[in-house]
Structures are given as structure tokens and as C-alpha cells.
N, C-alpha and C positions, 0 to 999 in steps of 0.2 A: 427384454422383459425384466429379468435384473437391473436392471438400470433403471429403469421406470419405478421399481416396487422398492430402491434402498431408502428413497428419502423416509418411507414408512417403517424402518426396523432403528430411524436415531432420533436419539432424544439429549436432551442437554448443549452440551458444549459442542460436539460430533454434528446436532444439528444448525444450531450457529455456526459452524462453521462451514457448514454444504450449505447456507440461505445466505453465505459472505461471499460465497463465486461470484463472478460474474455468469451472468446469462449464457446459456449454449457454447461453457468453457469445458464440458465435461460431454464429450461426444461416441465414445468408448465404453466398455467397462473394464476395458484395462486401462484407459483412462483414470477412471473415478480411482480405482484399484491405489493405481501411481500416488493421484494427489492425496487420497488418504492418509494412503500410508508415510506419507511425507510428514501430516501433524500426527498420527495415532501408530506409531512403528508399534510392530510385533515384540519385539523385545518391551518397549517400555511396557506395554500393553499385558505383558506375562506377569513383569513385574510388579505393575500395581494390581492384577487380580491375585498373587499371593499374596500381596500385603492386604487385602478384604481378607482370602480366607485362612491365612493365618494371624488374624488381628487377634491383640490381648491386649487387657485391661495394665498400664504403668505400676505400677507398686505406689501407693497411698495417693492414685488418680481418684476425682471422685468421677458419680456417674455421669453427671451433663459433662464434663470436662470428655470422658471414655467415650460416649455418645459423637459429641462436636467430631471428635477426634476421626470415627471411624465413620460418622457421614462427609469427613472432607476425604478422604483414601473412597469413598466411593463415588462423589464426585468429580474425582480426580478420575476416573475412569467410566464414564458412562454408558461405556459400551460392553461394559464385562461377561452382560449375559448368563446373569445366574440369577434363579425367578428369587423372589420375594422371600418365602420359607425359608432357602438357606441362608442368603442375608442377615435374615432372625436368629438361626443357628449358629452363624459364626459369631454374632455378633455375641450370644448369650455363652456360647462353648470360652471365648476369650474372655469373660467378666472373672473377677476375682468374687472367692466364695464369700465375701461379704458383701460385694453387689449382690449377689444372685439371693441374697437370704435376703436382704431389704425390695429384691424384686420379687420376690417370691411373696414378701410376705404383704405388698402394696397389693398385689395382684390376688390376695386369698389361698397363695400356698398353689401347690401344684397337684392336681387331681391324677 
């Protein structure tokens, strides 16, 4: 059952690269388990979900450059599994408080 339902939990690179197997190469789920983790090791995998949630804004970055920045660290891992909301949050908790006053104040200030 597992094995049937993984192709539907990836998105991105993760799934590029399970639509790159060949055909009825992956007959297991400790199969699939193995070749995963072959390109998505646990370690790298920890690695780049700290660097999403502890992402910060460079000292005199501006914002599309901060932005670019912290949507390639989350492309870089597409499997991180952290819903959308926090995303927002790390991404705004790491802004420097002069982003955050020019976002804040694009967006009408913060109610």
C-alpha cells in the first residue's frame, strides 16, 4: 500500500527523480526506501530543512535577492514537509527589520 501511495506525497526534484527509474525497478518498499535514500540521505535532508528554518536575511541583502535566496534552500529540499504558514514565518521571522517595515508597510501594516 505504501508503495503505491509514495508517488503521491513528492513533488519537485524527489518526483523527477522516481518518473527517472526505470519501469518495475522499485519492487519493495525497502526498495524504494534504499534508492531514495541514495539521492535524499537523512543527513543532507536535516541539513537543508535547518537551513529553511533557520533562514536570515544577509546584512545590506535586499528583498528579491533574500527572497531568490530562501526559495532556492527550499527547492533544494522538496521534501521538507513543513505546510506553507511556517514557510511564511521563517521566512518573515529571518527578514531584517527594514524588510519587515517596507513589508509591512506594502502590505497596509500589520492589523
Amino acid at each position: 500500500m505504501r508503495l503505491k501511495l509514495f508517488p503521491f506525497t513528492l513533488k519537485d526534484k524527489a518526483k523527477i527523480w522516481l518518473n527517472s527509474l526505470r519501469p518495475r525497478s522499485i519492487r519493495t518498499w525497502t526498495d524504494l526506501q534504499a534508492e531514495f535514500l541514495k539521492i535524499f540521505p537523512t543527513h543532507r535532508t536535516n541539513g537543508l530543512k535547518r537551513q529553511i528554518s533557520n533562514f536570515s536575511a544577509k546584512e545590506n541583502e535586499k528583498f528579491y535577492e533574500c527572497w531568490e535566496r530562501y526559495m532556492e534552500a527550499i527547492n533544494a529540499c522538496p521534501h521538507h514537509g513543513f505546510d506553507t504558514w511556517l514557510l511564511v514565518s521563517y521566512f518573515y521571522d529571518g527578514m531584517s527589520s527594514s524588510m519587515k517595515q517596507l513589508l509591512e508597510t506594502m502590505c497596509g501594516g500589520i492589523s
